[in-house]
C-alpha positions in Angstrom: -24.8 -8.4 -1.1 -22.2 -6.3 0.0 -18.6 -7.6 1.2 -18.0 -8.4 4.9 -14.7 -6.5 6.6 -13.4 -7.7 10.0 -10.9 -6.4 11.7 -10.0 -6.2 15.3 -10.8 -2.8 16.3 -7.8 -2.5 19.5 -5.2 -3.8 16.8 -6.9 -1.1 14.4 -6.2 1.6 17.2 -2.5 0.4 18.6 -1.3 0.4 14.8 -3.3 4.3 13.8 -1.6 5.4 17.2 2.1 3.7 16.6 2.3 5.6 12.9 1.2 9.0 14.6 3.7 8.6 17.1 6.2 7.6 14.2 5.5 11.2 12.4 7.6 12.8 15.7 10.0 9.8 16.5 11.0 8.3 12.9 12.1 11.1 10.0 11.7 8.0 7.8 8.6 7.4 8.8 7.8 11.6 8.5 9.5 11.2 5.0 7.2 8.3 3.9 4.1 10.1 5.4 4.9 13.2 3.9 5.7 12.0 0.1 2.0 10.2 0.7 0.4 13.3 1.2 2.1 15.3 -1.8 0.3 12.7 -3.8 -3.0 13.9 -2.5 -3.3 10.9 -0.4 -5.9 11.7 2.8 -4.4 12.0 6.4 -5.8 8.7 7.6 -5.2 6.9 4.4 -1.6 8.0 5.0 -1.6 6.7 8.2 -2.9 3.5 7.0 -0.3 3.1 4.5 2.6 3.9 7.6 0.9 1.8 9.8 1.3 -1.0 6.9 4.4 -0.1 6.4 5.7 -0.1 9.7 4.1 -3.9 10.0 6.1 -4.4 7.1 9.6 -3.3 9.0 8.2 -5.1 12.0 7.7 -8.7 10.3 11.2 -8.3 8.6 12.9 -7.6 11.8 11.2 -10.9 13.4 12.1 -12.6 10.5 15.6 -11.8 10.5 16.2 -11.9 13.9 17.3 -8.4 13.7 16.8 -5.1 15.5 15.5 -2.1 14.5 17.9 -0.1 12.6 16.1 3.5 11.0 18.5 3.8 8.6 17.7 0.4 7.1 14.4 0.6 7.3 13.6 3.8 5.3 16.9 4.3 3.5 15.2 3.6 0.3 12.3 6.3 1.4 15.4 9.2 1.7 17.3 7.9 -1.0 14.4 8.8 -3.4 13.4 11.8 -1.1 16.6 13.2 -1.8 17.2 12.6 -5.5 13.7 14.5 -6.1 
């Protein structure tokens, strides 16, 4: 018996396209990507991870009531980009 995954395939799509468009429009999101890919982490596994993490930035924004800001939302990411 092998474990059922389902997943909504257009929601699949709009978050793989919304990370690749990130790599040009975000340098957080570029950082992130690229420190996931030093690692040895596949391209789409990468994207999976910014696609997650970009949910992430999403749900705190809704949460908050708050706008994007790029700064917030990946200062961490350059902080440790930085420092290395």
């Amino acid at each position: 018996m092998h474990a059922r995954y389902v997943h909504n395939d257009r929601l699949v799509d709009a978050l793989h396209r919304q990370a690749q468009a990130a790599l040009t429009g975000s340098p957080g999101a570029r950082v992130y990507y690229d420190q996931l890919r030093a690692r040895g982490v596949a391209h789409n596994a990468a994207l999976r991870q910014l696609a997650n993490r970009l949910v992430g930035i999403l749900h705190g924004c809704l949460k908050t009531g708050t706008c994007y800001d790029e700064t917030a939302a990946w200062s961490h990411r350059q902080a440790d980009h930085a420092a290395a």
